[in-house]
Structures are given as structure tokens and as C-alpha cells.
C-alpha positions in Angstrom: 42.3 -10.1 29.2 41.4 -6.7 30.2 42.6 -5.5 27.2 40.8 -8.3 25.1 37.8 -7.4 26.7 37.8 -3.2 26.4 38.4 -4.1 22.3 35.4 -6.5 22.2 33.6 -3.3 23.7 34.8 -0.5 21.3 33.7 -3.0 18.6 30.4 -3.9 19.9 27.1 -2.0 18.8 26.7 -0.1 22.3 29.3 2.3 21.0 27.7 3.2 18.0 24.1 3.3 19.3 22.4 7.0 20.8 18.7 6.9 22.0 17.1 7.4 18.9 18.0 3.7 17.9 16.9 2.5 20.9 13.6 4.2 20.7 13.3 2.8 16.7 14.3 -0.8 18.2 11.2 -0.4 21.1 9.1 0.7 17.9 10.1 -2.4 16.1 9.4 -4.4 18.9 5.8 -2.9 19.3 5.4 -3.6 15.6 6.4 -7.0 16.1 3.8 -7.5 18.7 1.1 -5.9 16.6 1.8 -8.3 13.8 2.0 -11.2 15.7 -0.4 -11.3 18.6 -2.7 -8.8 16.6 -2.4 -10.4 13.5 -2.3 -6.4 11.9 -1.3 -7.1 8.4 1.5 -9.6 9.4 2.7 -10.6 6.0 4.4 -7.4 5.5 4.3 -6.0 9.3 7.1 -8.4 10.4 9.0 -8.2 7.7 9.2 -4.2 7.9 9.7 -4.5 12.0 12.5 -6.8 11.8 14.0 -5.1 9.1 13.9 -2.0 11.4 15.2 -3.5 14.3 18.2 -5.3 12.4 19.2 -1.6 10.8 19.0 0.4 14.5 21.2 -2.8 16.1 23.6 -2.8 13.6 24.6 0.6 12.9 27.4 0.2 10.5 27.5 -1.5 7.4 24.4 -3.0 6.7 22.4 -0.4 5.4 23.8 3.4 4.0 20.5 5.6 3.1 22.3 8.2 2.5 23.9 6.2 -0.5 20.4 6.1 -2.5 19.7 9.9 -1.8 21.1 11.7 -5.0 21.8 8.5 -6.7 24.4 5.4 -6.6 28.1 4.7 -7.4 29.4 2.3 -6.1 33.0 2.3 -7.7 33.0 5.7 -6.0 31.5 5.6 -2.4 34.6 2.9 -1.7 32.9 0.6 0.7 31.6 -2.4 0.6 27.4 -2.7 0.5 25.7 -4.2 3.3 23.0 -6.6 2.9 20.1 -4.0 3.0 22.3 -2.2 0.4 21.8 -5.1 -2.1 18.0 -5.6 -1.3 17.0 -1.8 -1.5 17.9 -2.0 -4.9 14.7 -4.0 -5.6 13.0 -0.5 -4.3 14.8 1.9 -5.8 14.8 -0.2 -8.8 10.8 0.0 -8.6 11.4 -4.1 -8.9 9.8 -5.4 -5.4 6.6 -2.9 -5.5 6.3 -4.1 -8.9 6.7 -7.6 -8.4 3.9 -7.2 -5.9 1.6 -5.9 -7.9 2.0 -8.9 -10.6 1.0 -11.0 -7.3 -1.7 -8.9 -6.7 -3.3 -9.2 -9.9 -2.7 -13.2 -10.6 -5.2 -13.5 -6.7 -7.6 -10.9 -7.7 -10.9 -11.4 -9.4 -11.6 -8.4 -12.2 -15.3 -9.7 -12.7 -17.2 -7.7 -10.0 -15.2 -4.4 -11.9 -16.5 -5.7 -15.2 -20.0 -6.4 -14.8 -20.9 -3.1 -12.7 -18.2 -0.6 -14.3 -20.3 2.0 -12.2 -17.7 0.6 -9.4 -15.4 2.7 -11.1 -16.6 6.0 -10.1 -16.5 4.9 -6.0 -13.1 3.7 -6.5 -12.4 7.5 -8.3 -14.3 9.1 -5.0 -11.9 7.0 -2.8 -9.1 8.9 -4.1 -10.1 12.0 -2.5 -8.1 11.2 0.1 -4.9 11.7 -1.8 -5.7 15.0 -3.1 -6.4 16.4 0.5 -3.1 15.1 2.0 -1.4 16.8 -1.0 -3.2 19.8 0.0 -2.6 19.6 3.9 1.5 18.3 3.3 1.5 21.4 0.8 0.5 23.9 4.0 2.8 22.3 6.2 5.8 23.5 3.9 6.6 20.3 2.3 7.9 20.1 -0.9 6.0 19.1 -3.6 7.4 15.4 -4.4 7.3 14.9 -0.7 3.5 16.3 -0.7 2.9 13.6 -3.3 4.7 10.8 -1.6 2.5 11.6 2.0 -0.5 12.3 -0.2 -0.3 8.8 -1.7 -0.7 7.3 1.7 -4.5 7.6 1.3 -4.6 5.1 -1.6 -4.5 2.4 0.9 -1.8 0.5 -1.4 1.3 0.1 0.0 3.2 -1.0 -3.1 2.1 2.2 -4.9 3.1 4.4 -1.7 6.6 2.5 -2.0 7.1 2.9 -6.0 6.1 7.0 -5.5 7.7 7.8 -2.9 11.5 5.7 -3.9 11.0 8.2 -6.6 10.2 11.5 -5.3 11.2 11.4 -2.0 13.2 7.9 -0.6 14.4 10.0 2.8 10.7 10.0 3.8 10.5 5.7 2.4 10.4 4.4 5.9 8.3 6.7 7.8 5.4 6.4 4.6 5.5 2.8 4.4 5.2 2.2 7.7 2.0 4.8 8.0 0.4 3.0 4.5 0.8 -0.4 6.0 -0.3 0.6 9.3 -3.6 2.0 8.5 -4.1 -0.5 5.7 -4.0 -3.0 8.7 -6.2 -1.2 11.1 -8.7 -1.2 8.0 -11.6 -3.6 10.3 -11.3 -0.4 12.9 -10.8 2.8 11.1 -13.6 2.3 8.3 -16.4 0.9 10.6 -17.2 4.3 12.3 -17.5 5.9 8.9 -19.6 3.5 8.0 -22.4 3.8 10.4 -21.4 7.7 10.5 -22.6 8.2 6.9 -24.9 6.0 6.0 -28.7 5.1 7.6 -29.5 1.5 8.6 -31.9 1.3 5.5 -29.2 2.1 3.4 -26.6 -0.6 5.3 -29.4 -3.4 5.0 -29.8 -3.5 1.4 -29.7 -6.6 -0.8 -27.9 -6.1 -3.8 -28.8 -8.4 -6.9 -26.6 -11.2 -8.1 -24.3 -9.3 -10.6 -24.2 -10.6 -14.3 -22.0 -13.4 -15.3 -18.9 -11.9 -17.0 -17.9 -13.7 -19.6 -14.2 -15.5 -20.3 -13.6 -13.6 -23.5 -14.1 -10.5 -21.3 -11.9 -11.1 -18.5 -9.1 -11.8 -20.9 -9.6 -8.9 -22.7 -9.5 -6.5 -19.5 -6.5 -6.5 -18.7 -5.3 -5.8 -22.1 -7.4 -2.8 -22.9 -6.5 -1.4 -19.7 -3.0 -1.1 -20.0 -3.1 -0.1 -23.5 -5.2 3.0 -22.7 -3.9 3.4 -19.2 -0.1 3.4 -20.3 -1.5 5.9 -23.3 -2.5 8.4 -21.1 0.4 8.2 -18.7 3.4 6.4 -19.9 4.8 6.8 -16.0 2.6 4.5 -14.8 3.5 1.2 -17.3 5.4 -0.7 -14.4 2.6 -0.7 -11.8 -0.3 -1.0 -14.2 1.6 -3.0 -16.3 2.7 -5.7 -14.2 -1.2 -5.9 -12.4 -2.8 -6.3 -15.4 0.1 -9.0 -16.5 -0.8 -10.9 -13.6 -4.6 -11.1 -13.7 -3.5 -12.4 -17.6 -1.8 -15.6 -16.1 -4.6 -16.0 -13.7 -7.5 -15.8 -16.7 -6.2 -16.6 -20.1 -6.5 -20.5 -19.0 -2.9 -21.5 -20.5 -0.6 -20.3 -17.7 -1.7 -21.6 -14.6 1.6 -22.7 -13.6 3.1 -18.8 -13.5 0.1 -17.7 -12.1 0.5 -20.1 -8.7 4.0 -18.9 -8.7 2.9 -15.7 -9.0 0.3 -16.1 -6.5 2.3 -18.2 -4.0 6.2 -18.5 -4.1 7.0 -15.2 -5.9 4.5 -13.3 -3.7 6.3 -14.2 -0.4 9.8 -14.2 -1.6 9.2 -10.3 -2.8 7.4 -9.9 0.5 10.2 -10.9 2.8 12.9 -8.6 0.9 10.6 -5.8 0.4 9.7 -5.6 3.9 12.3 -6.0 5.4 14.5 -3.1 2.9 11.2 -1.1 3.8 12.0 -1.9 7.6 16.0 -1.1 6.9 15.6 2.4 5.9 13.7 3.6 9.5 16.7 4.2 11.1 16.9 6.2 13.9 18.3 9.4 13.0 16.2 9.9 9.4 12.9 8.8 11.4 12.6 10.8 14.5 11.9 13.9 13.1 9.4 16.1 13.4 8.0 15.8 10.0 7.5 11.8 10.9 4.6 13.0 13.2 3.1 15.3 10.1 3.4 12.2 7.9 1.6 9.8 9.9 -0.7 12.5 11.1 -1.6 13.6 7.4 -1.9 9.4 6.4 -4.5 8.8 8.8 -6.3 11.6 7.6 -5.8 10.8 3.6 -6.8 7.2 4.7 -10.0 8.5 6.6 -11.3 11.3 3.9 -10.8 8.3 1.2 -13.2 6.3 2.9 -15.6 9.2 3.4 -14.8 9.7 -0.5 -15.4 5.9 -1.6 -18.7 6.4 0.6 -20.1 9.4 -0.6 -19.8 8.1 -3.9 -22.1 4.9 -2.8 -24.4 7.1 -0.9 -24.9 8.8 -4.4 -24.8 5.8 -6.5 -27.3 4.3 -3.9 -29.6 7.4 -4.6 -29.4 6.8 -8.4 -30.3 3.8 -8.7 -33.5 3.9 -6.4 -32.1 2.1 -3.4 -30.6 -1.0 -5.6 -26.7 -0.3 -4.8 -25.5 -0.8 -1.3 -23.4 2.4 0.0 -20.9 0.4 1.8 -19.6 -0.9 -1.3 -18.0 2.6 -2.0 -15.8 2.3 1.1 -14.0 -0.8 -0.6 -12.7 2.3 -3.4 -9.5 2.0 -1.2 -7.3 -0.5 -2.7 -6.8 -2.5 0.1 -7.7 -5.9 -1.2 -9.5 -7.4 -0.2 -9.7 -6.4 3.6 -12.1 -3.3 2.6 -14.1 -5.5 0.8 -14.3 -7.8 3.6 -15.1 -5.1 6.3 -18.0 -3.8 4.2 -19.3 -7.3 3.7 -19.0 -7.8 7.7 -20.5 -4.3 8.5 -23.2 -5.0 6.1 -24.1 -8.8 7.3 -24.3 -6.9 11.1 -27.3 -4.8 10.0 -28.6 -8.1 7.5 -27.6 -11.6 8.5 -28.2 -12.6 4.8 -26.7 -9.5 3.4 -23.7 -11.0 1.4 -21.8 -8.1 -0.3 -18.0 -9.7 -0.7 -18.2 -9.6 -4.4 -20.1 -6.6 -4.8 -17.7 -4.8 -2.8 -14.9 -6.1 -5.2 -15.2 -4.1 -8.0 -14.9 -0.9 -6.1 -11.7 -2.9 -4.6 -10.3 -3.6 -7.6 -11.1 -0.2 -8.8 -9.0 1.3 -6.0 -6.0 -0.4 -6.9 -6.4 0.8 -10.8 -7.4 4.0 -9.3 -4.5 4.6 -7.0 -1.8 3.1 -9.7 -3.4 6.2 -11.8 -3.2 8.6 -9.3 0.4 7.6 -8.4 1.0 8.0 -12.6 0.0 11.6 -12.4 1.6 12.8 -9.4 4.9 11.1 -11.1 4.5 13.2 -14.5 4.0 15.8 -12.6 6.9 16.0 -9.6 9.6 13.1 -11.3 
């Protein structure tokens, strides 16, 4: 018995765990909490913490990132995949962030984007977050794909963070989703104080006009003229852009309204489950406590806070231009977070104006964030892949 007992030991995962997991598995409990008695983001929050907590408890022969670091063999390696093996393929195979961006486009409305195309230029500002992380992950003597992965954070978009970063630097994939889906779910307390910071109450009560209808013929045509140029001009970006614009297609054309509720509902949380919880599998404890995890989250709060102070700038400008007509806290929805920024500018703006209604304003710089960041994401790729 003694004996049965000491073999049940050797082969149980105490012997293979040292502190680091068990401060990863604390973390994925705290995350758990956060998603569920927070509600922070829970869709893909829960996903990612259980994913994390299953890789940390079982330390052998579920997940091998050091498999997907230089490339995949599997005839070689000699052992058998484990289960996050299989679904980190949908990663590295730029299938799941993909996927999700097809979702993304099939719920989101392109008319707010079409009948002010000024909301362009405040989802541009937003990305000046992005540059600025490049800059400050630069200084701090990271490479330069890794720069671009960590500068990404500041798009707000955690697909795009995902597809960059499986490319240019997948050891750093758990500690930059985790950061972009973090501050994309602290969104309602993060963008608030810049807000008020930069903008008077005069400018936060304004009543923007009634936008023009957009026509059918328009929104069909949208999508299609913005992947043909977009995919012009960088070729690297196709999958991401692509696969958006595809989506929004089902959701306007009329004819497809069947793939776009699958799109919408069945395929949306099916890619959510295994692309959080891959996400979550690659946080194990001796890739994420690092030093260098500390810089990333450090420089993704700040590429998350300068885009906002971009986005707004930009509004506080636009606001200027056209003689008081265009609310300033539109421009923080230019991080493509959608639609939460849009939300939180609506709220902040209804605070100041009980009959202030800017949802749908704030959705063309929203939507312009995602095209924005998906662009952004395209150049960093031609220049680091």
C-alpha cells in the first residue's frame, strides 16, 4: 500500500510544480474573480484564466510553448500534442483572431463611419498610443518585433494584439493578451479621468446633430472598397481586414442573414472559448514571471492611456473646426474597443447632459479604431515579419 501510495505521489502534479506555478494559478484565480463577480470583459477573461490555471496544474503534456518558438514538427519533436497543442494552432495559424474579427464585423454597424468619414482622423489620433509604446519598449532594450507586439497593446483590440504578436514574438503571447484584454476591460475606469482631464464641461455637454441616413447601396459597398485598397497598400494585413470587412458583408448585403447569426452568435463563442483558453495555456509559470512581464504591462497601460489622450485630442480639434458642432468625447472611442469606448463616452457625456445621446456618434470613431489598429498591425508586420 505504502508503495502504491509513494507511486501515486511521484505521478501527481505536486512533483512537477515550483512557486512560479502556484503564483500563475493564484493569478488565474484573481482573474477568475475579476471576470465573474466584476463582470471585466468575461467573455474572453474566463476563458484566458482557466486556460492559465489548467496549463500551471498540469505541467506536462498539455501544452509545450517551446514547440511553436522556431516553428513545428511534429514527426520530429516525438511526443504526443496535448490538448492546448492542438488549439494553439488556431493562433499560430492566425485562424481564431481571424475568425473573431469576421464576428466582429457581422455585429458592428459601419454607418456612423460612413456618414461622418471625419471619424476617421480620431480613430488615426487613437493610434498614438502604439507608436509611443514602440518607442518606450524600444528604450527598454526590446527587440524590435517584440517592440511591435507590446506597442500594439494600445490599439485596444485584442484580436489584432494576438495575430501580431503569434507572429513576431509568441514567447511574449500570454503576458500581451492578458495586458490588451485587461485594460480593454477596465475601459469604464481608465478613459473617464481623461475625459474630464482634457476636455471643459462646455465641450462634454454638446448635442451633436442626427447624422445623415447612409444609404443600403453604401453600406454594401464599404466593405468592399476597403479591403480592395486596404489589402493594396499592405498585402500583410488581408486576413484581419479581410475577414472584418467579410463579415459586415453578411450582416448588410440582405441575402446572407443566416451566416451572419452564425457569425454573430455560434461561431463567435465557439472561437471565443478556444482562443481564450490557448491564450490562457501559453502563461505558464516559468515564460511569465519575468521581468520583462512587468515592462509589458507597464508600457500597455501606458499605450492604452496615450491612445485615448490621442483619440481625444483629435476631438478636441475636430470640435474647434467645426465651431462647437462635434462632441470631443467621441474621439476617445478611436480605440477599437467596440463598442465599450463608445459606450463610456455616451455615459460620460449623458453625466454632464441627461439628453446628450452620443452612442452612435461615438461609433464611427469605434469602428474606425478597429480599421485603424488592423492597419497599424499591417505595417508593423511588413516591417518586423
Amino acid at each position: 500500500m505504502l508503495e502504491v501510495l509513494k507511486t501515486l505521489w511521484e505521478q501527481s502534479g505536486f512533483m512537477t510544480l515550483d512557486w512560479r506555478n502556484f503564483v500563475m494559478i493564484g493569478l488565474a484565480c484573481v482573474l477568475c474573480y475579476l471576470a465573474i463577480g466584476k463582470k471585466f470583459e468575461p467573455l474572453l477573461l474566463l476563458p484566458i484564466a482557466f486556460g492559465m490555471l489548467l496549463t500551471n496544474l498540469a505541467t506536462t503534456g498539455v501544452f509545450h510553448p517551446e514547440w511553436f518558438q522556431e516553428g513545428i514538427n511534429w514527426k520530429e519533436i516525438g511526443a504526443e500534442p496535448g490538448l492546448f497543442d492542438i488549439l494553439y494552432l488556431g493562433v499560430k495559424l492566425d485562424i481564431f483572431p481571424c475568425l473573431v474579427f469576421m464576428a466582429v464585423g457581422a455585429m458592428t454597424d459601419f454607418g456612423p463611419l460612413i456618414s461622418r468619414p471625419t471619424s476617421l482622423f480620431m480613430g488615426a489620433g487613437a493610434q498614438f498610443g502604439i507608436s509611443c509604446a514602440f518607442i518606450g519598449a524600444t528604450l527598454l532594450n526590446f527587440t524590435g518585433p517584440e517592440a511591435a507586439s507590446i506597442g500594439i497593446i494600445g490599439g485596444a483590440d485584442g484580436p489584432t494584439a494576438i495575430f501580431v504578436t503569434s507572429k513576431l514574438a509568441p514567447q511574449l503571447l500570454g503576458a500581451i493578451a492578458i495586458a490588451a484584454y485587461s485594460y480593454m476591460a477596465l475601459i469604464p475606469m481608465i478613459q473617464p479621468f481623461f475625459m474630464n482631464l482634457l476636455t471643459t464641461k462646455k465641450m462634454r455637454q454638446v448635442k451633436m446633430e442626427q447624422a445623415r441616413p447612409v444609404s443600403k447601396i453604401e453600406k454594401i459597398c464599404f466593405p468592399v472598397i476597403v479591403t480592395i485598397v486596404c489589402i493594396l497598400i499592405l498585402p500583410s494585413v488581408a486576413p484581419l481586414i479581410g475577414c472584418l470587412m467579410l463579415g459586415n458583408l453578411f450582416r448588410e448585403c440582405g441575402v446572407t442573414d443566416r451566416l451572419s447569426d452564425t457569425a454573430q452568435n455560434a461561431m463567435c463563442n465557439i472561437v471565443t472559448i478556444f482562443l481564450g483558453t490557448s491564450v490562457g495555456a501559453t502563461a505558464v509559470g516559468t515564460n511569465f514571471l519575468k521581468p520583462e512581464t512587468l515592462f509589458i504591462i507597464g508600457l500597455g497601460l501606458a499605450a492604452f492611456c496615450l491612445a485615448t489622450v490621442g483619440g481625444l485630442l483629435i476631438g478636441i480639434l475636430m470640435y474647434y473646426i467645426s465651431g462647437g458642432k462635434i462632441n470631443p468625447l467621441i474621439g476617445s472611442a478611436g480605440v477599437s474597443a467596440v463598442p465599450m469606448a463608445a459606450r463610456v463616452a455616451n455615459t460620460v457625456g449623458q453625466k454632464e447632459n441627461k439628453s446628450n445621446f452620443l452612442l452612435m456618434h461615438a461609433m464611427g470613431p469605434n469602428v474606425a479604431g478597429v480599421i485603424g489598429s488592423a492597419v497599424a498591425a499591417g505595417v508593423l508586420l511588413s516591417l518586423f515579419a
